[in-house]
N, CA and C atoms of all chains as a GROMACS GRO file, in nm:
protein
  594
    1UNK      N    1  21.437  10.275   0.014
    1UNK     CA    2  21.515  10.400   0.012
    1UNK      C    3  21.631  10.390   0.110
    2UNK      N    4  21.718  10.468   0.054
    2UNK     CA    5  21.851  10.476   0.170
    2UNK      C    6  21.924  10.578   0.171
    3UNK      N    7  22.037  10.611   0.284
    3UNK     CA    8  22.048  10.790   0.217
    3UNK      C    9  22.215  10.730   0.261
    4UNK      N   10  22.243  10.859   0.143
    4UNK     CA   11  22.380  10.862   0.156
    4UNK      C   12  22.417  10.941   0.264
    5UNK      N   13  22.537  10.932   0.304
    5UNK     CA   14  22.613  11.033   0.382
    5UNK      C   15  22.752  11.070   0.374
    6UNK      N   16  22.805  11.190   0.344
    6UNK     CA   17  22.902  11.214   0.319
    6UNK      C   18  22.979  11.312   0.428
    7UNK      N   19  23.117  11.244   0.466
    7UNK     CA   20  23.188  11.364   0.576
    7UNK      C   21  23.241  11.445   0.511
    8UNK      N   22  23.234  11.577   0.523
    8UNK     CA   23  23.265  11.660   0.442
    8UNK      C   24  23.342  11.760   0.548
    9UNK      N   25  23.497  11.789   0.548
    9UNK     CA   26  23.568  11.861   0.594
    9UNK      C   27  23.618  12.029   0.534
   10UNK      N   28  23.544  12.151   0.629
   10UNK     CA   29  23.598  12.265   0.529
   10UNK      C   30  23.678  12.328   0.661
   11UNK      N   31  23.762  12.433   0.625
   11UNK     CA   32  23.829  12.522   0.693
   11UNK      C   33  23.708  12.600   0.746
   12UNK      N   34  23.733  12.621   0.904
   12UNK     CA   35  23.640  12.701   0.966
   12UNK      C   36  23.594  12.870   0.886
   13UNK      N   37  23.730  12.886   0.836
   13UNK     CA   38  23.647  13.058   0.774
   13UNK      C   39  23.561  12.995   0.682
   14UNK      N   40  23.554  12.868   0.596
   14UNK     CA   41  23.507  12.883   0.504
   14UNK      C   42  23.356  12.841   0.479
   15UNK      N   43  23.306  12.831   0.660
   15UNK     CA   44  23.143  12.774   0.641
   15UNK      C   45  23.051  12.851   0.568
   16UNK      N   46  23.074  12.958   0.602
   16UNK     CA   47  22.976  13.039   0.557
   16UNK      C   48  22.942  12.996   0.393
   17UNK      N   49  23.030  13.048   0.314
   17UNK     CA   50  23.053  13.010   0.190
   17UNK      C   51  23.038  12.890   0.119
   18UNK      N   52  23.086  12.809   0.193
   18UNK     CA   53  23.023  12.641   0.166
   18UNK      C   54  22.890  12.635   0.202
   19UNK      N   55  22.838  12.652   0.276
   19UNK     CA   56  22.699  12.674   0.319
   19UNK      C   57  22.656  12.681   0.204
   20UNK      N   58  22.677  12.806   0.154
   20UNK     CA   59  22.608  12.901   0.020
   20UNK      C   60  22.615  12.829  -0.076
   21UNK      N   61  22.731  12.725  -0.132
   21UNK     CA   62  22.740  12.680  -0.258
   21UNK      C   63  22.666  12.543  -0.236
   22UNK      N   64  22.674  12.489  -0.101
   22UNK     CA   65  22.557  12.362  -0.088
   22UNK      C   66  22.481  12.402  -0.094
   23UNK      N   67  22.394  12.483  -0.083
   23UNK     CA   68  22.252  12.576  -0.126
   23UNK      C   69  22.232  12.565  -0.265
   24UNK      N   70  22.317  12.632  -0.340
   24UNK     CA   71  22.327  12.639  -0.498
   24UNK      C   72  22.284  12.511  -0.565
   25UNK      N   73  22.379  12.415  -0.464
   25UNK     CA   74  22.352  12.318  -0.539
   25UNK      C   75  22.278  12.209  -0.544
   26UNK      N   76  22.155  12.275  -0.419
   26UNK     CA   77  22.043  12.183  -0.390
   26UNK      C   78  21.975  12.106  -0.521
   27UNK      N   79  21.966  12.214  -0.603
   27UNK     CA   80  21.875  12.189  -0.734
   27UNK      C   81  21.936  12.049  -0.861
   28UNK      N   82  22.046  12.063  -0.839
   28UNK     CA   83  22.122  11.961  -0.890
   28UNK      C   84  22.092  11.809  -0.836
   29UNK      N   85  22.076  11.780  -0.706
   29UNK     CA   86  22.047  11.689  -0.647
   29UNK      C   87  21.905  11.658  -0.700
   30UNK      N   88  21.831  11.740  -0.626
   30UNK     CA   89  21.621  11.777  -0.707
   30UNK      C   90  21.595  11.722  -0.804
   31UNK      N   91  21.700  11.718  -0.891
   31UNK     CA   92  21.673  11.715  -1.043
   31UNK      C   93  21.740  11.562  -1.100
   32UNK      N   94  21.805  11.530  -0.939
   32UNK     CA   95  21.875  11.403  -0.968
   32UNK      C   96  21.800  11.251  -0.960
   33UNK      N   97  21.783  11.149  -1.083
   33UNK     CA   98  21.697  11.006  -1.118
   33UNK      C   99  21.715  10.961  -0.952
   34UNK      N  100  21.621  10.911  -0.879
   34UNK     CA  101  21.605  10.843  -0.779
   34UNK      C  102  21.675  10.930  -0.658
   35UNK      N  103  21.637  11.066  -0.662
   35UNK     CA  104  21.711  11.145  -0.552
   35UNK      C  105  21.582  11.169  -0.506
   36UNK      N  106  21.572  11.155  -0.341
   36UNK     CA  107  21.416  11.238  -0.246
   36UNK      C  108  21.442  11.341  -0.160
   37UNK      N  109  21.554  11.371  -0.143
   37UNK     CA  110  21.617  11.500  -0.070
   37UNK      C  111  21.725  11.523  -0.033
   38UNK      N  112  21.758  11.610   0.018
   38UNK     CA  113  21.864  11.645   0.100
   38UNK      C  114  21.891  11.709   0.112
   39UNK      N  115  21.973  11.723   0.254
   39UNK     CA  116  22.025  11.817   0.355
   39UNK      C  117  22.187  11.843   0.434
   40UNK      N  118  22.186  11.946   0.504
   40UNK     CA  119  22.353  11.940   0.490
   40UNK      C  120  22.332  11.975   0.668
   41UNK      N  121  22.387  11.908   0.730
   41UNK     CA  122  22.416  11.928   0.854
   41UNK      C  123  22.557  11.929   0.888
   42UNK      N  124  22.584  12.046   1.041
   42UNK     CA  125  22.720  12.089   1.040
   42UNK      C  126  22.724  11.991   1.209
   43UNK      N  127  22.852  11.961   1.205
   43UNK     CA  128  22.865  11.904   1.380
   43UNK      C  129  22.926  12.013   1.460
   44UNK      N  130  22.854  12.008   1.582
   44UNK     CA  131  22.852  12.080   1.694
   44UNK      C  132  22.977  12.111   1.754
   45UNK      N  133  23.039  11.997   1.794
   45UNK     CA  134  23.121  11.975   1.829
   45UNK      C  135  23.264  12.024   1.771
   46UNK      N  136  23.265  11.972   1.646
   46UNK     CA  137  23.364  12.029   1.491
   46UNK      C  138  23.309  12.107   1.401
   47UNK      N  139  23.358  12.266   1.457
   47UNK     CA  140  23.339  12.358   1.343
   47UNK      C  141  23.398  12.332   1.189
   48UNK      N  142  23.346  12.284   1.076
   48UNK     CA  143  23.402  12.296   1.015
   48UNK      C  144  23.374  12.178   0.892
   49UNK      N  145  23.319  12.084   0.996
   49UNK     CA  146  23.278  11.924   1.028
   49UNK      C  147  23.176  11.947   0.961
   50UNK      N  148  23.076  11.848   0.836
   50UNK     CA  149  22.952  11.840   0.787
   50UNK      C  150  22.926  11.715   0.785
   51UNK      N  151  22.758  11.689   0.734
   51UNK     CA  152  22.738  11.568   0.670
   51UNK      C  153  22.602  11.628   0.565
   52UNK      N  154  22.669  11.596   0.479
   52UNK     CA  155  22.576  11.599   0.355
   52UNK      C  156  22.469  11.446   0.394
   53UNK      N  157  22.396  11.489   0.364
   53UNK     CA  158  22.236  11.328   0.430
   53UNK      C  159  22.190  11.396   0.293
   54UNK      N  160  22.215  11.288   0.189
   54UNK     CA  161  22.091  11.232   0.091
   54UNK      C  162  22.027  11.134   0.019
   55UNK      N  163  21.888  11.114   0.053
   55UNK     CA  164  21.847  11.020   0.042
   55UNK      C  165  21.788  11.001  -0.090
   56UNK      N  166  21.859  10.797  -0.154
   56UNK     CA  167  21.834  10.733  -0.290
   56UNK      C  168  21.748  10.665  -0.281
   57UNK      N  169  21.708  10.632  -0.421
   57UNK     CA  170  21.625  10.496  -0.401
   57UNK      C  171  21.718  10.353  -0.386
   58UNK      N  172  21.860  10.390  -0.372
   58UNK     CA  173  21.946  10.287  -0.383
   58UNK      C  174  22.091  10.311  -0.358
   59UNK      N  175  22.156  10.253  -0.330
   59UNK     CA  176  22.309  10.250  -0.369
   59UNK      C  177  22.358  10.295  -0.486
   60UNK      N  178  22.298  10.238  -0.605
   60UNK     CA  179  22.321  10.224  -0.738
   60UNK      C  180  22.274  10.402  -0.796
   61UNK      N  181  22.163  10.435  -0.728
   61UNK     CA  182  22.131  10.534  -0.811
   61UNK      C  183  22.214  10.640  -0.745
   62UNK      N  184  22.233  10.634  -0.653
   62UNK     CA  185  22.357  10.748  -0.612
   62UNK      C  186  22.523  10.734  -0.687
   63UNK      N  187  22.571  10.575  -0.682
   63UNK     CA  188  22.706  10.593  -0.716
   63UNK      C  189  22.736  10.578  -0.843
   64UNK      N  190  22.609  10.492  -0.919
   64UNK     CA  191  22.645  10.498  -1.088
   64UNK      C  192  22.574  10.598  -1.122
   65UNK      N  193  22.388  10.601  -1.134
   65UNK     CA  194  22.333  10.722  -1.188
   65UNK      C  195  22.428  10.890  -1.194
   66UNK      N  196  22.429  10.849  -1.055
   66UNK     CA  197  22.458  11.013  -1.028
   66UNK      C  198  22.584  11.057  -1.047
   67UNK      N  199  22.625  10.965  -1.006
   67UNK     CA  200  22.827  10.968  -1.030
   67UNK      C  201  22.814  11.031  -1.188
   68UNK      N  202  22.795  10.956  -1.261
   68UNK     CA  203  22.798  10.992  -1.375
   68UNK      C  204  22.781  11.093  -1.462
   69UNK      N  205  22.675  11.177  -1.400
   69UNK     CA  206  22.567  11.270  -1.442
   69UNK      C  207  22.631  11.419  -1.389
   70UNK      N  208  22.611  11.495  -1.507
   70UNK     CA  209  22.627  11.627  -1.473
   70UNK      C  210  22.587  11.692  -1.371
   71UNK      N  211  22.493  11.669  -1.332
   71UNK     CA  212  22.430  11.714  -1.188
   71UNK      C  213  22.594  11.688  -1.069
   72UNK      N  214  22.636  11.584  -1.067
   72UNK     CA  215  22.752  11.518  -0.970
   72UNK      C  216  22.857  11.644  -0.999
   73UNK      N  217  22.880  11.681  -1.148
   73UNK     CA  218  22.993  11.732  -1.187
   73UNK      C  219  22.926  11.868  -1.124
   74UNK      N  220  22.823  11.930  -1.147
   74UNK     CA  221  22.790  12.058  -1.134
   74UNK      C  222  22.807  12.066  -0.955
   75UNK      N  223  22.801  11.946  -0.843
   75UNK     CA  224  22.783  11.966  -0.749
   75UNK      C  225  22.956  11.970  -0.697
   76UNK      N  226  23.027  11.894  -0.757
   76UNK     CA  227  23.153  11.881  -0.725
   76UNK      C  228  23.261  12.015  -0.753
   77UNK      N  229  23.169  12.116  -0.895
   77UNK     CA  230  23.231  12.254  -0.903
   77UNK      C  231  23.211  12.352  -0.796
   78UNK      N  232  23.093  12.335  -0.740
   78UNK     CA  233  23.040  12.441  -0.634
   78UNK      C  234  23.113  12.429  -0.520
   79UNK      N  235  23.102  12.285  -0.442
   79UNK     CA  236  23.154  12.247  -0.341
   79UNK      C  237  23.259  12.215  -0.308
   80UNK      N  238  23.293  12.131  -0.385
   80UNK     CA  239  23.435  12.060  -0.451
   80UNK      C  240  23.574  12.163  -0.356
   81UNK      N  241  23.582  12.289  -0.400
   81UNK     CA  242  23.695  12.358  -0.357
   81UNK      C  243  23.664  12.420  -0.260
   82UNK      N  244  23.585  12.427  -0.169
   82UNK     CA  245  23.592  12.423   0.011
   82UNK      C  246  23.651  12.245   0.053
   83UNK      N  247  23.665  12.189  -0.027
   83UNK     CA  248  23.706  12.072   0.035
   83UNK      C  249  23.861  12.043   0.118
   84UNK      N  250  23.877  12.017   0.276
   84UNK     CA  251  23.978  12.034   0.311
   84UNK      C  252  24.042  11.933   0.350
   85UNK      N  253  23.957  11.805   0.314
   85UNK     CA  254  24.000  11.670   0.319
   85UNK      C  255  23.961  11.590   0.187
   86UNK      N  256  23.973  11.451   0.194
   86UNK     CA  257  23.884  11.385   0.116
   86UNK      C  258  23.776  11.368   0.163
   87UNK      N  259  23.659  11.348   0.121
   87UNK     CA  260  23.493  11.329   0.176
   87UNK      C  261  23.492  11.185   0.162
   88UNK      N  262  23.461  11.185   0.303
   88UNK     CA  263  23.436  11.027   0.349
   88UNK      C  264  23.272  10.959   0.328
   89UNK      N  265  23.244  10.877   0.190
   89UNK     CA  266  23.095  10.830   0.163
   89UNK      C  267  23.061  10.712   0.231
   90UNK      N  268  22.959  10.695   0.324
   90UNK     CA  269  22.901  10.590   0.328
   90UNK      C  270  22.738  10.577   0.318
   91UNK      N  271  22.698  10.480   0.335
   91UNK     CA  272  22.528  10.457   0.298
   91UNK      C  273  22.490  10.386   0.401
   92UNK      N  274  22.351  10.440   0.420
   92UNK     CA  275  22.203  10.392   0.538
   92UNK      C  276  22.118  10.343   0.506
   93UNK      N  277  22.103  10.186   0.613
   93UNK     CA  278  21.917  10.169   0.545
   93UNK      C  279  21.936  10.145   0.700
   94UNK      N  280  21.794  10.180   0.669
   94UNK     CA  281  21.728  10.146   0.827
   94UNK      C  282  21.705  10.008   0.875
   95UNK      N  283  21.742  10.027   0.972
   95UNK     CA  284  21.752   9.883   1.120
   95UNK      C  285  21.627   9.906   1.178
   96UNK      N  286  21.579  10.038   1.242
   96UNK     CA  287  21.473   9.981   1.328
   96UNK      C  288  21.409  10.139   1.322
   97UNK      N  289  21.290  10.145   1.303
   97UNK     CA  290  21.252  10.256   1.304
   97UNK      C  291  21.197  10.355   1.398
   98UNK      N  292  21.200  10.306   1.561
   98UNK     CA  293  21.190  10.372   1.644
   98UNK      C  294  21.058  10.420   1.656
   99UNK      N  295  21.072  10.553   1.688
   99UNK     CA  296  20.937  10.660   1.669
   99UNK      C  297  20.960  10.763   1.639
  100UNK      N  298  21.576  12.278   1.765
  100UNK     CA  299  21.596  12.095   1.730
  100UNK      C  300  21.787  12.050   1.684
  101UNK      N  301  21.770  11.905   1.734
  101UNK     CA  302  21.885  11.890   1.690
  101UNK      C  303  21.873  11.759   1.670
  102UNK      N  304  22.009  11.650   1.621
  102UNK     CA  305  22.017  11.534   1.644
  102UNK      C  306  22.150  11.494   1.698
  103UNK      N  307  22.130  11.384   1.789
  103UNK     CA  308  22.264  11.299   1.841
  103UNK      C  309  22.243  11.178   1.678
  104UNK      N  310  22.426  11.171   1.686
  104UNK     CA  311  22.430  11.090   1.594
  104UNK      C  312  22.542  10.976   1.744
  105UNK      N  313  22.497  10.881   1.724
  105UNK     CA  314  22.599  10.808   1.804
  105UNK      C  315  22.655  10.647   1.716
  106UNK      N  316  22.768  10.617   1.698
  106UNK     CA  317  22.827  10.559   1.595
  106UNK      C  318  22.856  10.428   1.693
  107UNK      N  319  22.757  10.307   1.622
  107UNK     CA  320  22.771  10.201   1.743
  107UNK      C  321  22.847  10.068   1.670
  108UNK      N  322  22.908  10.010   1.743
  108UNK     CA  323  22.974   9.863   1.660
  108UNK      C  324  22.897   9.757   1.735
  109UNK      N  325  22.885   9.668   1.644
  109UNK     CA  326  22.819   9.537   1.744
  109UNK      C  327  22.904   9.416   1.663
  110UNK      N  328  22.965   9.297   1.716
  110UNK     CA  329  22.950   9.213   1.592
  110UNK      C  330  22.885   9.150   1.499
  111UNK      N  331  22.917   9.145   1.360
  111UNK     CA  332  22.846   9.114   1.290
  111UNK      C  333  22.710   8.990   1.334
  112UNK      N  334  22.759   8.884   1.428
  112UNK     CA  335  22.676   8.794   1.461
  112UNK      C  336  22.577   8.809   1.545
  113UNK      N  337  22.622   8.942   1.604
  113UNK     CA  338  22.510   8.982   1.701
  113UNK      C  339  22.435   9.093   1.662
  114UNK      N  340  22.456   9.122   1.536
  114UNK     CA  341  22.320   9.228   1.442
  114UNK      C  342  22.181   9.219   1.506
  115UNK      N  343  22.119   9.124   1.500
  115UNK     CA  344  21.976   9.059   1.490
  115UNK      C  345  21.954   9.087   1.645
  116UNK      N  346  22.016   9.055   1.741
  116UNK     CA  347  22.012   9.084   1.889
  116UNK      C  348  21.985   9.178   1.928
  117UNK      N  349  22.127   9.271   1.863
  117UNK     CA  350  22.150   9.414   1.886
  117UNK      C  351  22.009   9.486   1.812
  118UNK      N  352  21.944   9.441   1.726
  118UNK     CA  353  21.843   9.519   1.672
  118UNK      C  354  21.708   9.518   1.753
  119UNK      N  355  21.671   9.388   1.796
  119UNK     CA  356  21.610   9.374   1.910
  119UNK      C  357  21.600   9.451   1.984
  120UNK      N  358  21.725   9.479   2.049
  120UNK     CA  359  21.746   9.551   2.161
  120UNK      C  360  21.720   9.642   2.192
  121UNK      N  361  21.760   9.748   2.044
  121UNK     CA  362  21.728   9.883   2.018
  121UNK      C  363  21.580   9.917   2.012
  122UNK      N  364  21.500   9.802   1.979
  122UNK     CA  365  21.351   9.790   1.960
  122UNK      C  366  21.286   9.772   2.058
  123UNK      N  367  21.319   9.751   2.174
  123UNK     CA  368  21.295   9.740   2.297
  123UNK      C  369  21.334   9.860   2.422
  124UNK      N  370  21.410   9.919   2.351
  124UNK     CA  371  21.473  10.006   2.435
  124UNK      C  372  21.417  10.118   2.349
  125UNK      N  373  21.338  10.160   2.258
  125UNK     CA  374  21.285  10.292   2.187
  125UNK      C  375  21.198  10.358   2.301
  126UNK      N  376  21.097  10.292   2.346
  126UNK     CA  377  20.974  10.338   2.486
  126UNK      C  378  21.080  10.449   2.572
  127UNK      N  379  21.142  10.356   2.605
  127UNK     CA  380  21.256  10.484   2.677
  127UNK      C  381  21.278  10.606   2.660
  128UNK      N  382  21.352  10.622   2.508
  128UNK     CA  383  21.362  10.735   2.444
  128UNK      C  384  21.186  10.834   2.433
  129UNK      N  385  21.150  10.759   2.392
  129UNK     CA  386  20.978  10.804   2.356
  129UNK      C  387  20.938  10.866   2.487
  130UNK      N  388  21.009  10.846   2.630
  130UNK     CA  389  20.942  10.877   2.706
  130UNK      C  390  21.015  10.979   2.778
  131UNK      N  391  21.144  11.018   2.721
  131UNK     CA  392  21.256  11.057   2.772
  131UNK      C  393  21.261  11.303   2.720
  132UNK      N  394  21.243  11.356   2.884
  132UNK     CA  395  21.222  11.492   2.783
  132UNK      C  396  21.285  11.507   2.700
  133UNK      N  397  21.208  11.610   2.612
  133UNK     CA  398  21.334  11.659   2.502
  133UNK      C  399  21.346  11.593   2.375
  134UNK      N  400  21.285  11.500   2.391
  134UNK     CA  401  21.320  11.361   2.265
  134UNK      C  402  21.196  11.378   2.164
  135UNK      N  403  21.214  11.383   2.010
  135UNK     CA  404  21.121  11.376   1.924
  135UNK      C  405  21.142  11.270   1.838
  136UNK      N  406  21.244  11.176   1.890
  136UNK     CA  407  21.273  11.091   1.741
  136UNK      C  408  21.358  10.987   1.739
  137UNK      N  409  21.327  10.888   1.724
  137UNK     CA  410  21.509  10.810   1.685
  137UNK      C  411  21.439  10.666   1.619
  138UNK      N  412  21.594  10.651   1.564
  138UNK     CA  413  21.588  10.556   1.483
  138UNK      C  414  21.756  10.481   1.497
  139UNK      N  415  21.762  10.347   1.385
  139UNK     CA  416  21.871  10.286   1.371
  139UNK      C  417  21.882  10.287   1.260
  140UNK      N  418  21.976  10.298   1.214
  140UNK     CA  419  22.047  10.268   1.066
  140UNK      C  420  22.143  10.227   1.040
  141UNK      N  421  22.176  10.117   0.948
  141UNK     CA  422  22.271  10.055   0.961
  141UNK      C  423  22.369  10.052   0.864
  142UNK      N  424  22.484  10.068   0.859
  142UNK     CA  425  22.570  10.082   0.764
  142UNK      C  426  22.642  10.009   0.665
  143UNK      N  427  22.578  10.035   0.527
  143UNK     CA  428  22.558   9.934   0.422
  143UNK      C  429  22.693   9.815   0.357
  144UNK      N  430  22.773   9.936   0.411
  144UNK     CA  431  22.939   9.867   0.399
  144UNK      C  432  22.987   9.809   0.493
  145UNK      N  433  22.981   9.826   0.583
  145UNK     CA  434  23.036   9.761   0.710
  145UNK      C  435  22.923   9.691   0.816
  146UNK      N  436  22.936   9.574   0.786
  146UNK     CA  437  22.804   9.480   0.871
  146UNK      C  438  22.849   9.495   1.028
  147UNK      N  439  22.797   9.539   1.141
  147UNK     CA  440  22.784   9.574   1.206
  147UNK      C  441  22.819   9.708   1.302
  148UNK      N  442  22.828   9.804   1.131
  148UNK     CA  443  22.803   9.932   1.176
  148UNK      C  444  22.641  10.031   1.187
  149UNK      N  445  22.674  10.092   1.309
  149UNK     CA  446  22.537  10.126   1.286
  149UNK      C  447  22.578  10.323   1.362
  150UNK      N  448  22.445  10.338   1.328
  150UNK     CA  449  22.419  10.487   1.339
  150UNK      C  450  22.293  10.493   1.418
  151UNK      N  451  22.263  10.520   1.534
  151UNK     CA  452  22.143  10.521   1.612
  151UNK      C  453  22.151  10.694   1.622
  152UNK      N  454  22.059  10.711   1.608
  152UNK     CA  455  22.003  10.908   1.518
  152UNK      C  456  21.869  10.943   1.636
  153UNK      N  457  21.909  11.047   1.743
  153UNK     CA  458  21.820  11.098   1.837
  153UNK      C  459  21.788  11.208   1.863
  154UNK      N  460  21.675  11.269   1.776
  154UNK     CA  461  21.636  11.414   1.803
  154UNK      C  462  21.620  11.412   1.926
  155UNK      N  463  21.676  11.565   1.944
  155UNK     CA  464  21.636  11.618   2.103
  155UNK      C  465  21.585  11.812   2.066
  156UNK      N  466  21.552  11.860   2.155
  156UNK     CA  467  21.536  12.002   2.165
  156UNK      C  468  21.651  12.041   2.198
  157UNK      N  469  21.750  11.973   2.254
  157UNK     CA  470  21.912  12.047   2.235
  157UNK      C  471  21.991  11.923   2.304
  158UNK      N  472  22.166  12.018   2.309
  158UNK     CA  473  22.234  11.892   2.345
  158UNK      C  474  22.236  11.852   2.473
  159UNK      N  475  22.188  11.966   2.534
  159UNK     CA  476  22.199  11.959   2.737
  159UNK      C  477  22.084  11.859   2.701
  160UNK      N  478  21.947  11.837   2.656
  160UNK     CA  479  21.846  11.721   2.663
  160UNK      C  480  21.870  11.610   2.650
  161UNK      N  481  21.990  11.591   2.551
  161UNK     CA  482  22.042  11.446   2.593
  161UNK      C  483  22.151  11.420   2.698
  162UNK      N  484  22.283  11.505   2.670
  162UNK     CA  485  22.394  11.496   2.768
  162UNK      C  486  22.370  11.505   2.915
  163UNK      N  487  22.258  11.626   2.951
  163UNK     CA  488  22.266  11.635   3.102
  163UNK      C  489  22.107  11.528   3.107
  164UNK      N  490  22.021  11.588   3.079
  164UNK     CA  491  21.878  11.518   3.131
  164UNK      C  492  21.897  11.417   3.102
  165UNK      N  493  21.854  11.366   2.995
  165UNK     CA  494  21.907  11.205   2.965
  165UNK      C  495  21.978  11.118   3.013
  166UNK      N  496  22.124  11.182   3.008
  166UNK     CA  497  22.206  11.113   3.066
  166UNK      C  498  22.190  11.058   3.192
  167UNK      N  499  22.153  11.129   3.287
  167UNK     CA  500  22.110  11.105   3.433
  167UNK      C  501  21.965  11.085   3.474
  168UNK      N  502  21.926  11.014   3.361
  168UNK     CA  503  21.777  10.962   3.379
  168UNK      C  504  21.743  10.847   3.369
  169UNK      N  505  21.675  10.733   3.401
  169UNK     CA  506  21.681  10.594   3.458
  169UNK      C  507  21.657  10.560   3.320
  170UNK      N  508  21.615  10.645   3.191
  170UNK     CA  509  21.599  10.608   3.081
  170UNK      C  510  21.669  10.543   3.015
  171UNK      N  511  21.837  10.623   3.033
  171UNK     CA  512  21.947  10.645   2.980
  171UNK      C  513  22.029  10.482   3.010
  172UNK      N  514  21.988  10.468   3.170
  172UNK     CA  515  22.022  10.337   3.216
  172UNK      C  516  21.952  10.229   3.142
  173UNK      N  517  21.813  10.241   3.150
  173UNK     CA  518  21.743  10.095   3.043
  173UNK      C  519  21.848  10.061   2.920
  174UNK      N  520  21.874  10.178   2.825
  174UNK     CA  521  21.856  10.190   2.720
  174UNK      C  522  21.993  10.128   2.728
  175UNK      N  523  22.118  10.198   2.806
  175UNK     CA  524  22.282  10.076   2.828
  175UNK      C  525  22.252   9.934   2.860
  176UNK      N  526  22.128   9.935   2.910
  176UNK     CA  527  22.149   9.750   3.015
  176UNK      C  528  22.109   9.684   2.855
  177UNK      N  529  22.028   9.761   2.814
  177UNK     CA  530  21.941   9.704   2.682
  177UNK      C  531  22.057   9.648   2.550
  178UNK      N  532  22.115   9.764   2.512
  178UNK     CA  533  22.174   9.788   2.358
  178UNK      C  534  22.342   9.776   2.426
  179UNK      N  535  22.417   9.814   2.556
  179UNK     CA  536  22.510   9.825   2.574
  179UNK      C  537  22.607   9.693   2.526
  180UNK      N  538  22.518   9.547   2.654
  180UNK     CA  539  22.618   9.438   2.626
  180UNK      C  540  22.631   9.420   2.463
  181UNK      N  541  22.593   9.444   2.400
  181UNK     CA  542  22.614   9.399   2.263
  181UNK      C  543  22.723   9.548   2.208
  182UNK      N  544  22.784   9.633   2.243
  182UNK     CA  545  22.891   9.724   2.169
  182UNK      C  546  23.025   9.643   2.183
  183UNK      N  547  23.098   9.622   2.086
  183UNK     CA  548  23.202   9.595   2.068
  183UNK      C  549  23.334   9.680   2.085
  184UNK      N  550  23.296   9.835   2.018
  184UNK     CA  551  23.378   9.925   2.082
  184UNK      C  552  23.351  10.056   2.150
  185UNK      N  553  23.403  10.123   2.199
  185UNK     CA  554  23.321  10.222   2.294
  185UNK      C  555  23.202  10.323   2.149
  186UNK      N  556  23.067  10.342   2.208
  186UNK     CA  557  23.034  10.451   2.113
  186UNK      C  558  23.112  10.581   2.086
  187UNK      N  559  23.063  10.602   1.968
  187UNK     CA  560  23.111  10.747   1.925
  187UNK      C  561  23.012  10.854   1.980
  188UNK      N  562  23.004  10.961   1.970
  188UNK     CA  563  22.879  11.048   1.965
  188UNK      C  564  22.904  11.195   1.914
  189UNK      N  565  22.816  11.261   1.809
  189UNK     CA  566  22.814  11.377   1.832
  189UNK      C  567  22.669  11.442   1.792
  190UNK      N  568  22.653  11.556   1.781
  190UNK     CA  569  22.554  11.635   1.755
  190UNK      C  570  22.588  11.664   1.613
  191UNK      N  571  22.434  11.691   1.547
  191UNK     CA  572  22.441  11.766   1.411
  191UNK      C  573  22.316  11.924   1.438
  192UNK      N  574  22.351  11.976   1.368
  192UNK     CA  575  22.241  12.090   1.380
  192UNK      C  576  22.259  12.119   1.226
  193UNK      N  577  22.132  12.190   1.192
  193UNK     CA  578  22.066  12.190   1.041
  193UNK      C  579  22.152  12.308   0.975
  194UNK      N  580  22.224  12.336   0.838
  194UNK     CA  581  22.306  12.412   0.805
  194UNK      C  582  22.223  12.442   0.694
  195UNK      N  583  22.168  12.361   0.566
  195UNK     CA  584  22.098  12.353   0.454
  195UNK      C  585  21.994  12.287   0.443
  196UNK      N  586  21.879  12.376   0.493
  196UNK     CA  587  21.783  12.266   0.459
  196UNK      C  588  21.738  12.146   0.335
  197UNK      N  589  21.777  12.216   0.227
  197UNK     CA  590  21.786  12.119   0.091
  197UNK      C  591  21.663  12.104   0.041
  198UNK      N  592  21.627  12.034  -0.009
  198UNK     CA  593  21.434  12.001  -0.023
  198UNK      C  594  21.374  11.877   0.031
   0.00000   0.00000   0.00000
């Protein structure tokens, strides 16, 4: 497993509301081939600042499966227009698992 | 709860070292107040990017306690010589839980 992560830039009025439509569109993900969760965290530091964390069974099933799939399109209508940058994607596997 | 995300470079040749290191230097954290968690992850596109991920009960638990705790020191003598460029760091706090 590995999780995606996406930087996701909105205008400070508009957390609230982005909040709400990443909510909406939890179920889209849920429902997504080789999706195990995810979550939306905001940075402390940068109001405004997110990271979408969700975790694939792969690379593949996030950027072809899902890319592809209505679920992507349904998540990109909700969210899509709080967007105040481009969303910066990259992917995680674990190095060392700590405790 | 929260997490430090801190954004580390190592060179690519010194991956395997640097992972070590971090594996050696976890006890620290484990023993460090405030701390419930950490891990490494490494970034699938860029070979010797990494993401070292540290729950705390807040950010003063890492910035002030931590910071000035002999922990904080292991954990630089440990994982430091191997950064290539200064770390990044910030905090995330939970916006969407997701599923």
């Amino acid at each position: 497993m590995i999780h995606e992560v996406a930087e996701l830039t909105v205008t400070p009025q508009d957390m609230r509301a982005f909040e709400q439509a990443v909510k909406e569109a939890a179920p889209h993900f849920q429902a997504a081939d080789g999706c195990h969760g995810m979550r939306l965290e905001k940075v402390i530091e940068q109001p405004g600042q997110y990271r979408l964390i969700v975790a694939w069974d792969s690379v593949e099933a996030h950027m072809m499966t899902f890319r592809e799939s209505a679920g992507f399109e349904a998540w990109r209508s909700l969210a899509g227009p709080f967007f105040a940058a481009p969303p910066k994607v990259y992917h995680l596997a674990l190095a060392v698992a700590g405790f």
